[in-house]
C-alpha positions as a Python dict, from the first residue, in 0.01 Angstrom:
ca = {
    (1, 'X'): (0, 0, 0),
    (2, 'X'): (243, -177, 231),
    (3, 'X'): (541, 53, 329),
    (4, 'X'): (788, -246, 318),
    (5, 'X'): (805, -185, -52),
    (6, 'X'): (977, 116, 17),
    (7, 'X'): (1207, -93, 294),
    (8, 'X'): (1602, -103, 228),
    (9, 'X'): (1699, -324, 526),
    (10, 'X'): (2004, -580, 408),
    (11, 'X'): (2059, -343, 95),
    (12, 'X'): (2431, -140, 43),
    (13, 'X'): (2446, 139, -110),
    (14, 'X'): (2711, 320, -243),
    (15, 'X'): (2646, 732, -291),
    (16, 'X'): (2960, 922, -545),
    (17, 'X'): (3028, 1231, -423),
    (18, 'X'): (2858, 1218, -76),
    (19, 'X'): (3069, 1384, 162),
    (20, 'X'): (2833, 1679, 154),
    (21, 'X'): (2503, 1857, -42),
    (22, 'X'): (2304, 1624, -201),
    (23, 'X'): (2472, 1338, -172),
    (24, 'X'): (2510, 1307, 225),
    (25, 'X'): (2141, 1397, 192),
    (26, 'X'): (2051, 1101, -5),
    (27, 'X'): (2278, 890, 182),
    (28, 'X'): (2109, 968, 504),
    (29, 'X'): (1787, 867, 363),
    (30, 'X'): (1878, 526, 236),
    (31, 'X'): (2011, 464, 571),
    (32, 'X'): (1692, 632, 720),
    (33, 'X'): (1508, 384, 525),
    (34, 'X'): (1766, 96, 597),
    (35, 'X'): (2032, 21, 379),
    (36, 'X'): (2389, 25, 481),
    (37, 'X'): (2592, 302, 260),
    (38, 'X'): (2959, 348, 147),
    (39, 'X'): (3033, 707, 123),
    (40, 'X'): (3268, 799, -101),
    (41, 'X'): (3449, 1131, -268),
    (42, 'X'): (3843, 1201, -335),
    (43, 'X'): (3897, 1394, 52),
    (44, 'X'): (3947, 1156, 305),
    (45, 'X'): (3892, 1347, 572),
    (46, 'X'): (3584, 1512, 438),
    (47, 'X'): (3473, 1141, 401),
    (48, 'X'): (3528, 1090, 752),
    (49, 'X'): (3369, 1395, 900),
    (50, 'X'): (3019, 1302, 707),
    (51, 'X'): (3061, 934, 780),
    (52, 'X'): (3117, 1018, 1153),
    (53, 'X'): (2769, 1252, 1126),
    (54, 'X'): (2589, 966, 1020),
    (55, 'X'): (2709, 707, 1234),
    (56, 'X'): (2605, 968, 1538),
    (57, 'X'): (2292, 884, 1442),
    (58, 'X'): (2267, 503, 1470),
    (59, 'X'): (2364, 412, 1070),
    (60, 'X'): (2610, 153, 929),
    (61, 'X'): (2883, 322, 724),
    (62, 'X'): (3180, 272, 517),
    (63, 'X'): (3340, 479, 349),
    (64, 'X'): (3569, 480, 13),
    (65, 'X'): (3786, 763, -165),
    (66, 'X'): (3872, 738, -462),
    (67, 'X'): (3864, 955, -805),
    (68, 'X'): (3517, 883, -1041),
    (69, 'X'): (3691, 1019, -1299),
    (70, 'X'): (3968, 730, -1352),
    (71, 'X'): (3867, 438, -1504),
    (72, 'X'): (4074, 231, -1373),
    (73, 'X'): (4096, 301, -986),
    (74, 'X'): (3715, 313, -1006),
    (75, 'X'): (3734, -28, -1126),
    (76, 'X'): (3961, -135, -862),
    (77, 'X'): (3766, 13, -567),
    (78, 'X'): (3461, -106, -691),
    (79, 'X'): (3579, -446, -703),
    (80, 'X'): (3755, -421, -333),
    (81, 'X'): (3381, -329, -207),
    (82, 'X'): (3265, -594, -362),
    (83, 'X'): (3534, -874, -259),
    (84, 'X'): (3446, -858, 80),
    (85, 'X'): (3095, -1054, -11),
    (86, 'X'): (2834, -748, 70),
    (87, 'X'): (2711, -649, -242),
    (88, 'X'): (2660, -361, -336),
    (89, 'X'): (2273, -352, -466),
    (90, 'X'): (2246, 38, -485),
    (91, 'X'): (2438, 284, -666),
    (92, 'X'): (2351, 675, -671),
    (93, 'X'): (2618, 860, -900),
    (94, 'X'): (2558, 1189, -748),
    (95, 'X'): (2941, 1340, -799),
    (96, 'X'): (2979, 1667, -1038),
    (97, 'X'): (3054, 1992, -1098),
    (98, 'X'): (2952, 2316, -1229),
    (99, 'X'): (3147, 2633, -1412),
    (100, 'X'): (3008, 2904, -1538),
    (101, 'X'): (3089, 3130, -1814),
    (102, 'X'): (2988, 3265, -2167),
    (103, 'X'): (3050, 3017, -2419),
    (104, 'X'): (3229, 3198, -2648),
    (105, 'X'): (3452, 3218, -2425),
    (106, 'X'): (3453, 2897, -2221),
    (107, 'X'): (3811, 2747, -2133),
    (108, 'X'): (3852, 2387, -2340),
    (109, 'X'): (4080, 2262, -2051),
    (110, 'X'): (3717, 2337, -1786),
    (111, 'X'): (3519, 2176, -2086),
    (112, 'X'): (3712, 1852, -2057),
    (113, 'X'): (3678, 1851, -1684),
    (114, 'X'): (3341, 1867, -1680),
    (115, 'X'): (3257, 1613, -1910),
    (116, 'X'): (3489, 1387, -1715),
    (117, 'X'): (3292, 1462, -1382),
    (118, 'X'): (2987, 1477, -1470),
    (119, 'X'): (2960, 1232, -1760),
    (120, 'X'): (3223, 987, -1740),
    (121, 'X'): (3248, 938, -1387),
    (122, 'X'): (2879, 797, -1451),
    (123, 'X'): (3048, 583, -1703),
    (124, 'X'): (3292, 491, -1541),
    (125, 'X'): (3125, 391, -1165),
    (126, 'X'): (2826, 243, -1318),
    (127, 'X'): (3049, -6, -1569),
    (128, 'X'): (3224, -107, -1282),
    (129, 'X'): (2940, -203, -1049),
    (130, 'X'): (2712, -332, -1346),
    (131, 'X'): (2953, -658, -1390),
    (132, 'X'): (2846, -743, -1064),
    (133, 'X'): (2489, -626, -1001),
    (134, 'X'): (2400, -823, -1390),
    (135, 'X'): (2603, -1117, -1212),
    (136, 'X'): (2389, -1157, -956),
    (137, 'X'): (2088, -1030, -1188),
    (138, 'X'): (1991, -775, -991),
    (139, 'X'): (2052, -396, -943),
    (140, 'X'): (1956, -23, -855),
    (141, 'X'): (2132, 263, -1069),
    (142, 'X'): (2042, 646, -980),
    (143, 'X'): (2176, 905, -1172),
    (144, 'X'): (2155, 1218, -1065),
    (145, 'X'): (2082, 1452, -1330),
    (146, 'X'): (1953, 1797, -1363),
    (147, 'X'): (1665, 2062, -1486),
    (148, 'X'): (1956, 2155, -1717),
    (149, 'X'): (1862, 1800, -1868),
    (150, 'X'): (1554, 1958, -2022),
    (151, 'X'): (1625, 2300, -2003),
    (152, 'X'): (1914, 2575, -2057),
    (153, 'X'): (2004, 2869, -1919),
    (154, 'X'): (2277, 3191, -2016),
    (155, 'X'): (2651, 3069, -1889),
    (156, 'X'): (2637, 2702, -1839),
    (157, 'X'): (2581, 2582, -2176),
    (158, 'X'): (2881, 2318, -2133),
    (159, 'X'): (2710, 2168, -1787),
    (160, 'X'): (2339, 2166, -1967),
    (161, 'X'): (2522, 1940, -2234),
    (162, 'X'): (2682, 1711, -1944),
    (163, 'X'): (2345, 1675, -1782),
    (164, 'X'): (2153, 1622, -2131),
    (165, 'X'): (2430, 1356, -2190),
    (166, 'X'): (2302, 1199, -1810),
    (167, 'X'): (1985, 1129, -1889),
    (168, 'X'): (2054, 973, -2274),
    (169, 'X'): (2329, 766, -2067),
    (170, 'X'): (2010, 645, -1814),
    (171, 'X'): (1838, 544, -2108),
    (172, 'X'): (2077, 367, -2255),
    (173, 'X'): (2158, 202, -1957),
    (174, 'X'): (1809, 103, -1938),
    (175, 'X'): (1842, -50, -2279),
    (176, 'X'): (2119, -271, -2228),
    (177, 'X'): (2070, -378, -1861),
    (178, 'X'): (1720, -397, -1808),
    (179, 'X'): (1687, -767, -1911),
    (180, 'X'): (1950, -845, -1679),
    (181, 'X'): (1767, -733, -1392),
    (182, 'X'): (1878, -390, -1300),
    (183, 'X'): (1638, -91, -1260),
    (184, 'X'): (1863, 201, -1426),
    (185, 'X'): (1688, 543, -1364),
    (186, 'X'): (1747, 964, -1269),
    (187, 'X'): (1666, 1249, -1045),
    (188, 'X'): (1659, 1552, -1191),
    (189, 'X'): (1727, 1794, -920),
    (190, 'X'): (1580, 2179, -928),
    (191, 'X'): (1727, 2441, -773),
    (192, 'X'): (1859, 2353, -460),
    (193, 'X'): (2005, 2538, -175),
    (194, 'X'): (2340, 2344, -200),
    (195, 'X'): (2721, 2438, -154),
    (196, 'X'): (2710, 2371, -509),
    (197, 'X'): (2450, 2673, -573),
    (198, 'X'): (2616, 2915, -301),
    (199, 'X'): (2726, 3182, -498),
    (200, 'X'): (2312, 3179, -660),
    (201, 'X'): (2160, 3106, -332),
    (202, 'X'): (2337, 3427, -229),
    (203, 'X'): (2225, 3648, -524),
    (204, 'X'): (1961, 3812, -450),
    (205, 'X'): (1848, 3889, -772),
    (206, 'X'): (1890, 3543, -895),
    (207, 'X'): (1658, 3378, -584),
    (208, 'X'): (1385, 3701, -645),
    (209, 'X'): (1413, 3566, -1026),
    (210, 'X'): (1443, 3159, -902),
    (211, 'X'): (1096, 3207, -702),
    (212, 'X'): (900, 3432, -961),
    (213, 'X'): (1011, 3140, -1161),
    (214, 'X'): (942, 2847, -1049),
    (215, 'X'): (577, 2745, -964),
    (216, 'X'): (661, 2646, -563),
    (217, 'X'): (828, 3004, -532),
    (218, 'X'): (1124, 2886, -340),
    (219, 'X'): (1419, 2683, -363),
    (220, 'X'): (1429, 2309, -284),
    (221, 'X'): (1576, 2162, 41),
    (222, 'X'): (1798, 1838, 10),
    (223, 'X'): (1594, 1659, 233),
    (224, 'X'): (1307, 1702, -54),
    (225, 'X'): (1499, 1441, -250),
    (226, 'X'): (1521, 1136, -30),
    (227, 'X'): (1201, 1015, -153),
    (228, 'X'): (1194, 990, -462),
    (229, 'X'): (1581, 818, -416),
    (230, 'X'): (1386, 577, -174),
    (231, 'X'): (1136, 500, -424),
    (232, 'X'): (1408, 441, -721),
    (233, 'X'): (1644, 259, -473),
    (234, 'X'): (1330, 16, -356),
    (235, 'X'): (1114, -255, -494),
    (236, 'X'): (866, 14, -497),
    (237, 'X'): (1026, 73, -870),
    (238, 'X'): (1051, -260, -953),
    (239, 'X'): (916, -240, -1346),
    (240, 'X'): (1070, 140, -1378),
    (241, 'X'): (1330, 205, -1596),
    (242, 'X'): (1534, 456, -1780),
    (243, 'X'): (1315, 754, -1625),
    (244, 'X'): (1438, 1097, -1566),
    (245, 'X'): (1204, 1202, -1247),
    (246, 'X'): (1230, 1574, -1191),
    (247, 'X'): (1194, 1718, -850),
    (248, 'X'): (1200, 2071, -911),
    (249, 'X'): (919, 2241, -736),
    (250, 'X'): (732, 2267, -1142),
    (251, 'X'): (984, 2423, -1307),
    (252, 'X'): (994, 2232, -1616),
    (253, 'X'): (626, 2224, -1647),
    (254, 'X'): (563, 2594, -1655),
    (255, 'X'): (650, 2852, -1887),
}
């Protein structure tokens, strides 16, 4: 099979949430693998720092801050990318958040902020780019979802709901936009040594219980997701749509 399938040259991508973990990973790969990416989180200066990483190594960047979580300025920033006349022909909503907790006792006020990050900033960026991608009939939508989309584990019952609601929203993205042209799809990451995960990564008991656990008996590196975001992002997934793809070493397929 020819590799240019997997080839991003002349695409732009834009990566929520990418000023660091998995979402500078995955914007280094589409730029590894061509496409020009706009980073974009709600720190400037973090924004910078990753762009300037990138660009050390020979990629095109931009980069755009602003908050997933309001409608509106999503909207408008999504709109300002797209005035300039690049499209933007790949869109990875990566940006969330985790809190743990027992849910008896979970705060309602850290309820309502994770559903806004992790659910309705996927509403809210994807709605905004979709006018233009079903415009032009054409589009790739990632969203990065979780393990917690199939399973659930003690103390983040609120984020498991979040991540089931991901990959219903894929699907129902899929549903509407698929006869306009647009590819709408998720990664489910596993565990993943991320700043995200610090505070597991650095339990000891948790990783000794992570690796007995999970059939690859380890955690994943970030780097381990760039393919299968090449492969969504690509022509290589041309008739694939509203599929959840876990990378997660086997975890969801063992007991």
């Amino acid at each position: 099979m020819s590799t240019s399938l997997f080839d991003l040259n002349g695409t732009r991508a834009l990566v929520t949430g990418s000023s660091q973990g998995i979402g500078l990973a995955l914007a280094r790969g589409l730029a590894d693998a061509g496409a020009q990416v706009v980073l974009n989180g709600r720190d400037a200066a973090k924004l910078g720092n990753a762009a300037d990483q990138l660009r050390a190594l020979g990629h095109t960047v931009e980069t755009s801050a602003f908050d997933v979580t309001d409608h509106a300025a999503t909207k408008a920033a999504v709109d300002a990318l797209e005035s300039g006349g690049a499209a933007l022909d790949i869109l990875i909503n990566n940006a969330g958040m985790q809190h743990r907790g027992p849910l008896e006792d979970f705060d309602a006020a850290m309820f309502n902020t994770l559903l806004q990050t992790n659910i309705a900033s996927v509403f809210n960026v994807s709605q905004a780019v979709s006018h233009h991608m079903i415009a032009r009939g054409a589009g790739k939508i990632i969203n990065i979802a979780s393990v917690q989309t199939a399973l659930a584990r003690p103390g983040i019952a609120p984020y498991t709901a979040t991540k089931g609601a991901v990959g219903n929203l894929t699907k129902g993205m899929a549903t509407d936009w698929a006869r306009h042209g647009l590819q709408c799809n998720a990664i489910a990451p596993g565990y993943f040594d991320t700043p995200l995960n610090a505070a597991l990564v650095a339990d000891g008991e948790f990783s000794a219980w992570l690796e007995k656990r999970t059939p690859a008996g380890r955690w994943g590196e970030v780097e381990e997701l760039v393919g299968a975001a090449v492969f969504l992002s690509s022509r290589a997934s041309s008739f694939v749509n509203g599929h959840t793809l876990y990378v997660d070493g086997g975890i969801t397929a063992s007991l």
